[in-house]
TORRO-143588 format. One record per residue (C-alpha): residue in one letter; x, y, z. Coordinates in Angstrom, 3 decimals, always signed. Layout:
N
+----+----------+----------+----------+
| aa |       xx |       yy |       zz |
+----+----------+----------+----------+
|  a |        X |        Y |        Z |
...
+----+----------+----------+----------+
END
This chain:
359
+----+----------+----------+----------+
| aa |       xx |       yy |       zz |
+----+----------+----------+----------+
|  x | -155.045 | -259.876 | +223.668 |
|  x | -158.619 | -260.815 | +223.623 |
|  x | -160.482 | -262.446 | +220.667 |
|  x | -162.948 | -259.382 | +220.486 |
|  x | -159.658 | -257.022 | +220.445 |
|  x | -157.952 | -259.297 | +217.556 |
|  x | -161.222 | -259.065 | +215.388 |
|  x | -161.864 | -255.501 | +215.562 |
|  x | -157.974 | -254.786 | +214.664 |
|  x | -158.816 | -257.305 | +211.404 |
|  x | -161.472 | -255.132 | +210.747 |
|  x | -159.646 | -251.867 | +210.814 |
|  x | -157.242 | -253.062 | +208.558 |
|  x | -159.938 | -254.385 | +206.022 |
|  x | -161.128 | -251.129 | +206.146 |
|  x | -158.087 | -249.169 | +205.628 |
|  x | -157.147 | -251.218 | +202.654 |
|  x | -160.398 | -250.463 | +201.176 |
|  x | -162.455 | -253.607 | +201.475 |
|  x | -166.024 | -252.598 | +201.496 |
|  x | -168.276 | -252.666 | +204.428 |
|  x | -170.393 | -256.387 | +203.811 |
|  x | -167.492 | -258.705 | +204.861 |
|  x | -169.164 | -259.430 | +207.859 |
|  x | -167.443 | -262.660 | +208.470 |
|  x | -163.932 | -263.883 | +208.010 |
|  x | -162.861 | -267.672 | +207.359 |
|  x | -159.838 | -267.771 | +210.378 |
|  x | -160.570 | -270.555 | +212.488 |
|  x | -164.147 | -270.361 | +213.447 |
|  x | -167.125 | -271.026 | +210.907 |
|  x | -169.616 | -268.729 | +211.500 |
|  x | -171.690 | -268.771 | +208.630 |
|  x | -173.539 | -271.512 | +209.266 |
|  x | -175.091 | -268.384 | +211.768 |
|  x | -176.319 | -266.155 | +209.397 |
|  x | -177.463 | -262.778 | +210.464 |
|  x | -180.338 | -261.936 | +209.290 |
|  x | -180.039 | -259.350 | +206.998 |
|  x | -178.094 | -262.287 | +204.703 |
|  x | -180.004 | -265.357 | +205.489 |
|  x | -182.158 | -266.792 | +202.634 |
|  x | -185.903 | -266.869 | +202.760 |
|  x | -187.716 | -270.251 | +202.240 |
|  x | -187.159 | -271.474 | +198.876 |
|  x | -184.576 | -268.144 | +198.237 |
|  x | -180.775 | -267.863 | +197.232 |
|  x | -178.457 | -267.456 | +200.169 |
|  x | -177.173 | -263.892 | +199.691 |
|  x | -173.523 | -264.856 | +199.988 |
|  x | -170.817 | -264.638 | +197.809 |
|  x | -168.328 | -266.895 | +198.012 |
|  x | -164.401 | -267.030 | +196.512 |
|  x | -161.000 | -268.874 | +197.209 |
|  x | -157.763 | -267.221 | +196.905 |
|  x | -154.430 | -267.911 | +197.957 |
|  x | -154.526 | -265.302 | +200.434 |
|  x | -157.112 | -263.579 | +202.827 |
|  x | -158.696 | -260.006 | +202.121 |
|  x | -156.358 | -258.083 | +204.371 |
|  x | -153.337 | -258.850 | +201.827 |
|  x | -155.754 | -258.137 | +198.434 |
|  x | -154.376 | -255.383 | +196.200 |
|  x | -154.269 | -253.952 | +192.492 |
|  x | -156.183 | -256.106 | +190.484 |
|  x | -157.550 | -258.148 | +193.502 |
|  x | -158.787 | -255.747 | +195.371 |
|  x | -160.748 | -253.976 | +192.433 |
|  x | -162.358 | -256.972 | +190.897 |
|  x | -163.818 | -257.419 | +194.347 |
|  x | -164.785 | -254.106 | +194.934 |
|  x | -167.122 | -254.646 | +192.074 |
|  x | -168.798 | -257.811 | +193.768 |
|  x | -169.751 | -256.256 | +197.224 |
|  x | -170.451 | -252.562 | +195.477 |
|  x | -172.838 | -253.636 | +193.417 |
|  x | -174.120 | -255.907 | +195.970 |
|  x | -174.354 | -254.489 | +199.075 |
|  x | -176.662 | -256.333 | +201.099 |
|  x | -174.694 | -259.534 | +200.101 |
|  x | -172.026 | -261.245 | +202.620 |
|  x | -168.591 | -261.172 | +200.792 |
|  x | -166.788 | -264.829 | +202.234 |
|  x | -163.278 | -265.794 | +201.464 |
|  x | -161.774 | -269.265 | +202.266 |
|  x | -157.784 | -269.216 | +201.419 |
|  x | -154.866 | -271.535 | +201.127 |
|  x | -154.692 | -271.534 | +204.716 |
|  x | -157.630 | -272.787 | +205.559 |
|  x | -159.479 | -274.586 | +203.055 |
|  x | -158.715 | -277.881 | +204.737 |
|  x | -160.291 | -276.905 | +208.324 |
|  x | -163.270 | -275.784 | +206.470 |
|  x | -163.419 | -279.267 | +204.705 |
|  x | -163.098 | -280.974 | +208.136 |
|  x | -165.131 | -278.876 | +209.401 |
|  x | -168.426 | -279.387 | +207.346 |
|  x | -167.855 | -282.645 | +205.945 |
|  x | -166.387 | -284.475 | +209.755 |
|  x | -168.194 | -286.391 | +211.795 |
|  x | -170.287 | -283.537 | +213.272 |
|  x | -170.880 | -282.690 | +209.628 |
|  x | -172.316 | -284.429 | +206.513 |
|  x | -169.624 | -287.402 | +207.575 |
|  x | -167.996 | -287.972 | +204.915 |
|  x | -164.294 | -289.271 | +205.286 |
|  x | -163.835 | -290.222 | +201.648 |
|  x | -163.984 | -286.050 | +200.970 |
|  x | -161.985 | -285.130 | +203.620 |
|  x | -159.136 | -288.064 | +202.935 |
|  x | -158.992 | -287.388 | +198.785 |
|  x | -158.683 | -283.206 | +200.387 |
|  x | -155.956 | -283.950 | +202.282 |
|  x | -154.040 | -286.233 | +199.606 |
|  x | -154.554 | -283.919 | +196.592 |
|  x | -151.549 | -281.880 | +195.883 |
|  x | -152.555 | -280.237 | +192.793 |
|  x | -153.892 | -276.353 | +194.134 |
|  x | -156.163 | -276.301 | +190.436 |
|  x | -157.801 | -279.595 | +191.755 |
|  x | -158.681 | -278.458 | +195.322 |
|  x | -159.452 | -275.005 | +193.891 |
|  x | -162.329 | -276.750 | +191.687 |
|  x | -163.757 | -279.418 | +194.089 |
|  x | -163.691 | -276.802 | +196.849 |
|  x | -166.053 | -274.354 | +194.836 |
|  x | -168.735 | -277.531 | +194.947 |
|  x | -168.196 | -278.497 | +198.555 |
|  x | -168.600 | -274.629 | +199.303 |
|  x | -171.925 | -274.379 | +197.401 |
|  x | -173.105 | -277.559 | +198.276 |
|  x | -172.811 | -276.782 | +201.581 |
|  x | -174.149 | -272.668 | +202.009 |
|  x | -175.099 | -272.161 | +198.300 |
|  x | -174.975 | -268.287 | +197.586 |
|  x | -172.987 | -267.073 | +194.548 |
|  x | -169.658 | -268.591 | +193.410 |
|  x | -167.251 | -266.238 | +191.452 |
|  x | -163.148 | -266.841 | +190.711 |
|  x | -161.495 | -264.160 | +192.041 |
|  x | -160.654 | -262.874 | +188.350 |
|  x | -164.240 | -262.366 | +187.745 |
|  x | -165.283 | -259.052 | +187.567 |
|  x | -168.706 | -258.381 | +188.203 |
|  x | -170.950 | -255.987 | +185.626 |
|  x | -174.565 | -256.277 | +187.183 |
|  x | -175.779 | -256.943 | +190.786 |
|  x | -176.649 | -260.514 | +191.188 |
|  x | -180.261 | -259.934 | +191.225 |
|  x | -180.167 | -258.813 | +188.070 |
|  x | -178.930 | -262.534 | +187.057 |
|  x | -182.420 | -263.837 | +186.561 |
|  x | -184.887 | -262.428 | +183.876 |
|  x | -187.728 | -260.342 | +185.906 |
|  x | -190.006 | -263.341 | +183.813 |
|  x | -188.755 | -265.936 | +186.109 |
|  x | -189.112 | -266.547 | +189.899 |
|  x | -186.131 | -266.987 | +192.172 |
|  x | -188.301 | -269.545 | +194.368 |
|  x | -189.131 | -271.689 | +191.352 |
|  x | -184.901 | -271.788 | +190.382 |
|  x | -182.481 | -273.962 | +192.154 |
|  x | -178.861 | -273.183 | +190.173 |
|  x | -178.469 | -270.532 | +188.115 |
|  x | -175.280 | -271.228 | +185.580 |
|  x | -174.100 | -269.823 | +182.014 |
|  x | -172.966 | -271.259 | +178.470 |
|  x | -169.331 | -271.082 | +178.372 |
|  x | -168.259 | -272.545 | +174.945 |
|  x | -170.615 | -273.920 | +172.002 |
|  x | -168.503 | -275.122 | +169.608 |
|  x | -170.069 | -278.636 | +169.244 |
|  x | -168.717 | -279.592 | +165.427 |
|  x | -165.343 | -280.105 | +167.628 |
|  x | -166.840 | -282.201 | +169.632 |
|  x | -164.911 | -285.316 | +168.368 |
|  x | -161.938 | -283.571 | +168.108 |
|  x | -158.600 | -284.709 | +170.297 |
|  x | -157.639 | -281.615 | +171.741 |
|  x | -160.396 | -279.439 | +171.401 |
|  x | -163.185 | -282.120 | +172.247 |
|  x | -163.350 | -281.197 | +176.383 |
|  x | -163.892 | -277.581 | +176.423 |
|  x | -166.208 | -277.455 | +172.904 |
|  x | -169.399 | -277.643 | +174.782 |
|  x | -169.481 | -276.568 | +178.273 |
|  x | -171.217 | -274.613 | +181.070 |
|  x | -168.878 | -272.119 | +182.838 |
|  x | -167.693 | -273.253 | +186.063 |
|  x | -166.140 | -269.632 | +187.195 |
|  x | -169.168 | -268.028 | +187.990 |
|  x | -172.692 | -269.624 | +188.885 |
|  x | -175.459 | -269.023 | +191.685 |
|  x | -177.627 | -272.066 | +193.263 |
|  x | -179.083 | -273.268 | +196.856 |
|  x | -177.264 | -275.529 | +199.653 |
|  x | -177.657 | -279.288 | +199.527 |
|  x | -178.049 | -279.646 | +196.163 |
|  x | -177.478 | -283.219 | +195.842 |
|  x | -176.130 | -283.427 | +192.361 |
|  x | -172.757 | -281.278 | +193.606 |
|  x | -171.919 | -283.641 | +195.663 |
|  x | -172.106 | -286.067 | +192.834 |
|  x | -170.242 | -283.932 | +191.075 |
|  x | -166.987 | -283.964 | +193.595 |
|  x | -167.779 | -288.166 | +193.291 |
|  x | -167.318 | -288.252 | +189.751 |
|  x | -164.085 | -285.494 | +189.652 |
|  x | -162.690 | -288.049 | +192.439 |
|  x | -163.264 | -291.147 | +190.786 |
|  x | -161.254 | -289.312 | +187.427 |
|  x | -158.973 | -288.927 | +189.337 |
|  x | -158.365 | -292.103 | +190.633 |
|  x | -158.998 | -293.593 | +187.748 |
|  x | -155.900 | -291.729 | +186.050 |
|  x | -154.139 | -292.099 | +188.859 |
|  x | -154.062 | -295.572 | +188.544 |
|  x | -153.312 | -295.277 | +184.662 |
|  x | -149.898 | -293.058 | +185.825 |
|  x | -149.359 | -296.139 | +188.394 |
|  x | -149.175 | -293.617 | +191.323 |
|  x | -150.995 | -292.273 | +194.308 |
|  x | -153.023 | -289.470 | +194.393 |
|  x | -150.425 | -287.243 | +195.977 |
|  x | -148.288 | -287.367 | +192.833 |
|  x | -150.706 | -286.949 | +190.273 |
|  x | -149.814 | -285.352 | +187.476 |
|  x | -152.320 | -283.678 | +184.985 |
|  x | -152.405 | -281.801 | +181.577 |
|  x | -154.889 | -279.502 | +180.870 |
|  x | -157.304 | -280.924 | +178.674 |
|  x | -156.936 | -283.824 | +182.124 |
|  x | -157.558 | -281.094 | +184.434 |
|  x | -160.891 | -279.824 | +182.593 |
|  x | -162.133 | -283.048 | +182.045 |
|  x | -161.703 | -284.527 | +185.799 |
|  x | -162.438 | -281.076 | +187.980 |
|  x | -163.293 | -278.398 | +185.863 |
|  x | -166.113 | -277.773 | +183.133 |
|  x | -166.329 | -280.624 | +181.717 |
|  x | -167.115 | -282.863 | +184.983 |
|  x | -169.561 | -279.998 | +185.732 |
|  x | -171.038 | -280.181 | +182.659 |
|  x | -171.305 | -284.199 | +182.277 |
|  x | -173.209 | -283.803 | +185.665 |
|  x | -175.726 | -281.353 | +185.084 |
|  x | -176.566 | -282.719 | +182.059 |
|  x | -177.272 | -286.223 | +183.569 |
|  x | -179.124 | -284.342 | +186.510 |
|  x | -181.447 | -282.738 | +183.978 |
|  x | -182.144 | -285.931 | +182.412 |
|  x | -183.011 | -287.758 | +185.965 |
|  x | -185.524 | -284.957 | +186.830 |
|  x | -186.878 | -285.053 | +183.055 |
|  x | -190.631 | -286.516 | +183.324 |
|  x | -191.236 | -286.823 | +179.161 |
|  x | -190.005 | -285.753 | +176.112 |
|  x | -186.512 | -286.590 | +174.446 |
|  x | -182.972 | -286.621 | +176.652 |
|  x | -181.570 | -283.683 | +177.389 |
|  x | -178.427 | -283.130 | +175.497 |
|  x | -176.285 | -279.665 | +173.994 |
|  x | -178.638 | -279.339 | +171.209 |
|  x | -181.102 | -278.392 | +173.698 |
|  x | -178.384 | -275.213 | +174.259 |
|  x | -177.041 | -274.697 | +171.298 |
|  x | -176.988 | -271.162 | +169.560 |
|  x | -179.423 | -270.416 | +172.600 |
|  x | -180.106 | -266.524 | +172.864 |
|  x | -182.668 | -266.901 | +175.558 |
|  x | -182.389 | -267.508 | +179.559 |
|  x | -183.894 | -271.321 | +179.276 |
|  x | -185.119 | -273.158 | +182.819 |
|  x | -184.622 | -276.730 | +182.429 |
|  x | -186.146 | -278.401 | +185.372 |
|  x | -184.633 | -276.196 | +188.568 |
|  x | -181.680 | -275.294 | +186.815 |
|  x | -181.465 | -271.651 | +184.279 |
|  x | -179.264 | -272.005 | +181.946 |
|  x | -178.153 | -268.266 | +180.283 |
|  x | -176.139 | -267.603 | +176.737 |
|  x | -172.988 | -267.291 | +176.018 |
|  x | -173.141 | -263.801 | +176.423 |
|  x | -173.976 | -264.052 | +179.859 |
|  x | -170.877 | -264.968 | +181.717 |
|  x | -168.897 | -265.819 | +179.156 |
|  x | -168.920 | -262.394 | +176.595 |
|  x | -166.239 | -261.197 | +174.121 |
|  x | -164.584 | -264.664 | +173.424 |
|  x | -164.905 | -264.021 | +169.784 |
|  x | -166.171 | -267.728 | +169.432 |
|  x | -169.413 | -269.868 | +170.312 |
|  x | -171.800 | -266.448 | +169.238 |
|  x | -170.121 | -264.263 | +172.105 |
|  x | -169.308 | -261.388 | +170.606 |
|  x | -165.952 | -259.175 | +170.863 |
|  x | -166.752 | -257.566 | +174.011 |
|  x | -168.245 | -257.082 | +177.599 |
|  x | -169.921 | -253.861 | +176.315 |
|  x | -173.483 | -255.145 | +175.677 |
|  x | -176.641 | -255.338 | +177.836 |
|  x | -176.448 | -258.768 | +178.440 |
|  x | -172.887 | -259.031 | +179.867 |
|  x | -172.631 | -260.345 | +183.629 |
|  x | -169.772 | -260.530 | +184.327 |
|  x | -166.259 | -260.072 | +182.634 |
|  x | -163.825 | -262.909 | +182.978 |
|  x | -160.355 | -261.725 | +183.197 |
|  x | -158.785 | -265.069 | +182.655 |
|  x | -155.454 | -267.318 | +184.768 |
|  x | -154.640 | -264.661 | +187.515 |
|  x | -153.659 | -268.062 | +189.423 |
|  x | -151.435 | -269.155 | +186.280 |
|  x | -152.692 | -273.026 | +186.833 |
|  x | -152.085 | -273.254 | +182.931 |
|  x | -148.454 | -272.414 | +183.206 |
|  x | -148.552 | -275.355 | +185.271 |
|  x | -150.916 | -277.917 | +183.455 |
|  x | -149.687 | -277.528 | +180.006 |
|  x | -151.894 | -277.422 | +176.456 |
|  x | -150.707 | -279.716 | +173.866 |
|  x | -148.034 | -277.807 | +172.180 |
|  x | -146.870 | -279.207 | +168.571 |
|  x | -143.072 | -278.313 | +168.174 |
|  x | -143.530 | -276.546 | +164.589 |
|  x | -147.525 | -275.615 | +164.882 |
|  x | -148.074 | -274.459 | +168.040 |
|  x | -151.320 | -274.910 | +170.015 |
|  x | -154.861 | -275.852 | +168.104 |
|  x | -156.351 | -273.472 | +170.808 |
|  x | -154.973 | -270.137 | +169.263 |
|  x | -157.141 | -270.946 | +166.587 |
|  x | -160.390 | -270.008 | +169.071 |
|  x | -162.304 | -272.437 | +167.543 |
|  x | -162.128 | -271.292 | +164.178 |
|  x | -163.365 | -274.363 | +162.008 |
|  x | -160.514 | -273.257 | +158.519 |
|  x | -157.629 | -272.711 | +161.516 |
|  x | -158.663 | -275.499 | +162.900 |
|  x | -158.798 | -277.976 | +160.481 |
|  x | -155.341 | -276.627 | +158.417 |
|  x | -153.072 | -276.957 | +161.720 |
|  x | -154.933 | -280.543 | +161.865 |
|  x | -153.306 | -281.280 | +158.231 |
|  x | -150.177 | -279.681 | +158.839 |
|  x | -150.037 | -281.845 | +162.001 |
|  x | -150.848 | -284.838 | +160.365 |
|  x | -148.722 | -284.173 | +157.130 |
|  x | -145.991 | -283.664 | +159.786 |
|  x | -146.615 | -286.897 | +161.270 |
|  x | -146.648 | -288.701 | +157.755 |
|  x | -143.275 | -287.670 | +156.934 |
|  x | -141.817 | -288.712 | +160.674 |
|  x | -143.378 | -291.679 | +160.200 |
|  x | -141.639 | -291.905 | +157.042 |
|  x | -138.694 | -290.814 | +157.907 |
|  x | -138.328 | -293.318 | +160.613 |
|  x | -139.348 | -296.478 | +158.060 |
|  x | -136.713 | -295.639 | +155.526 |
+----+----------+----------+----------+
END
């Protein structure tokens, strides 16, 4: 059967599952988006009009939930290229762009073919993806509300914008706290927009790799046997990493003033360009939380996107601290009285095992 037969039988059955009509290329074995058609390519100094998502399966198998949520992506965006790199082939796509004939870098493509953990490869693939086409990133339990466009203000200009990211949490009096220090102050790493060969992504999948080795070495085993919690997998290759980087990015391009830190974002109600990069609230990308000013729902004006939360399960596999009569800190949802009575119940608890174990 010839390859032109093959791909128009693909296309027939993305069609009769329902997938919409802007999937104009397919991640299989071939890599044809560095051959943009026209009608997606990016004009000088423009965002590549791509969306981009990694599942554990390819479109033809999406259903239910799946199949929805993306319906809502390439709906609402129609003259935007819907790409999805799977299970399957993530690692060809990695060889691919970062081999020899690539950006040539063997250090990415050894640490991708080590790394075990799918919530690891899941997060550094998202930056090698952008760094390399840029477009739009979304998780594929990210249901989109607006049409990208709409994601910057009409006050800003798209050529004068390199990333476009959101406020996730803002809960900074817990910075300092054990549990709840990593994902008090971060940007949200599920959904964000920004331009190929930014350099500071590929920093980005540096520093996630060198946290990893680094704890690697503390567990006194390779990288193939890693094992991480969650707050671990947030601070090495999720928010926090991307958060520590952007922030330090901001603060090389700054010309004058003070550093850049989270005060600068803080309570922030207003779409804020910081160098290249505009930062949104909260209530952006990361609505209806009930914490960090976001509100109890997606039903407001300035809602993006809706979040649907762990369709992959990784936290069933990376674990919260749990304590065996209090439960998890987290269910508090950063509520400062919850917060800081489980903390004295914990430590009261402590006391007396303490105790207990003296007499």
């Amino acid at each position: 059967m010839s390859l032109c037969v093959m791909a128009t039988m693909l296309i027939l059955v993305w069609f009769g599952v329902g997938l919409p009509g802007n999937i104009t290329q397919y991640h299989d074995a071939k890599y044809p988006s560095t051959l943009l058609p026209s009608s997606v390519a990016a004009s000088p100094g423009r965002f590549p009009r791509k969306i981009w998502q990694t599942w554990k399966h390819a479109p033809p198998s999406f259903a239910g939930e799946e199949l929805e949520r993306a319906r809502t992506w390439t709906e609402k965006n129609p003259e935007w290229r819907w790409e999805v790199l799977t299970d399957a082939n993530e690692l060809e796509y990695v060889e691919h762009h970062f081999g020899p004939n690539g950006f040539n870098r063997p250090d990415i493509i050894g640490f991708f073919r080590t790394a075990s953990i799918p919530i690891i490869k899941a997060d550094l693939l998202r930056y090698l993806v952008m760094y390399v086409e840029g477009g739009l990133y979304t998780d594929i339990d990210v249901e989109a509300l607006k049409s990208i466009p709409e994601f910057i203000p009409r006050t800003f200009d798209d050529a004068e914008i390199d990333m476009v990211i959101g406020i996730e949490n803002d809960e900074p009096k817990f910075k300092n706290h054990p549990i709840l220090g990593p994902v008090a102050r971060n940007f949200c790493q599920w959904t964000f927009l920004c331009k190929p060969q930014l350099p500071f992504l590929i920093k980005m999948v540096e520093n996630a790799v060198a946290r990893l080795h680094d704890l690697a070495k503390e567990q006194s085993v390779p990288i193939s046997e890693l094992t991480l919690d969650f707050n671990q997998v947030i601070r090495c290759t999720g928010p926090e990493v991307f958060t520590d980087v952007i922030l330090q990015y901001m603060n090389e391009q700054r010309i004058q003033g003070p550093p850049i830190t989270w005060d600068n974002f803080h309570r922030m109600d207003e779409a804020t360009l910081v160098g290249r990069i505009l930062v949104l609230p909260v209530k952006a990308f990361a609505a209806g939380q009930t914490h960090s000013r976001s509100g109890t729902t997606h039903e407001i004006h300035t809602a993006l996107v809706k979040h649907h939360y762990s369709v992959s399960n990784w936290t069933s596999r990376h674990s919260r601290y749990k304590h065996p009569v209090y439960g998890e800190v987290e269910e508090c949802l950063f509520d400062k009285a919850c917060v800081d009575l489980w903390d004295r119940k914990v430590k009261a608890y402590e006391d007396l095992q303490n105790k207990g174990k003296l007499n």
